[in-house]
N, C-alpha and C positions, 0 to 999 in steps of 0.2 A: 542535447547529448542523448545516444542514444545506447541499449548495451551492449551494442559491441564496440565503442566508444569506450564505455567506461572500462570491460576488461583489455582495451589496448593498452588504457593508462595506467591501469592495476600493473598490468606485465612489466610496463618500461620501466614504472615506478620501483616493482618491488624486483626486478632481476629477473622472474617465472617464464616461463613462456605462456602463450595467450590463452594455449588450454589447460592449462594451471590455475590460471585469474577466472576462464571461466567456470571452473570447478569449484572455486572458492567462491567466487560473488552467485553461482545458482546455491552452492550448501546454505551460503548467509540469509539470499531471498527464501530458501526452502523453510529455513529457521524460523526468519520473521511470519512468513506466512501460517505455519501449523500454529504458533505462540497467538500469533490474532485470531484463528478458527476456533482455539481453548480459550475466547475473551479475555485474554491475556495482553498486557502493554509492553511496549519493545521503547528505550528510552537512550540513544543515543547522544551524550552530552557534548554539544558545541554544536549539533545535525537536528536533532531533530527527534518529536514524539509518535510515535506509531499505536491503534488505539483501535477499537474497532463501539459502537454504541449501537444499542436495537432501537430503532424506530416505530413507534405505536402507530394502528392501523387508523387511519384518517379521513375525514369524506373533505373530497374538491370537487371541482367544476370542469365539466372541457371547457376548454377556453373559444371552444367554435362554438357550441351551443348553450352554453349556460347550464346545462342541466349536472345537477350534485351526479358524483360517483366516487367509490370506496377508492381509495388509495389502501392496499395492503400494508402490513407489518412489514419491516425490514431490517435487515442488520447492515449498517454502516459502515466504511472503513474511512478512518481521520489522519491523516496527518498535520503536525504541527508543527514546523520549520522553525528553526532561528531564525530571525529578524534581525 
């Protein structure tokens, strides 16, 4: 499924028309998004958890040659789905 999938089913579902739905599902991404850039968590109950965690800076290996190299710091994004 893809998103203009999802705002088709938005539309049908709720009555809207498709630029309605997509107004609505980019305000809701726009939401979730700025909420995890402020490491903030988004918690959808029966959907799903939205999360973001910072990753410490690491030394690995190329896997062509062997030789150690720094992996950078980074900041993560997690989702955790219903099962």
């Amino acid at each position: 499924m893809n998103k203009q999938h999802v705002i088709e089913i938005m539309a049908l579902a709720s009555g809207i028309t498709q630029r309605e739905a997509k107004l609505a599902l980019n305000a809701f991404t726009d939401a979730v998004q700025v909420t995890l850039q402020n490491n903030g968590k988004v918690s959808l109950v029966g959907f799903g958890n939205f999360s973001t965690r910072h990753r410490a800076e690491r030394i690995g290996r190329n896997p062509q040659t062997g030789e150690p190299l720094t992996i950078p710091a980074a900041t993560i994004s997690e989702f955790f789905g219903r099962k």
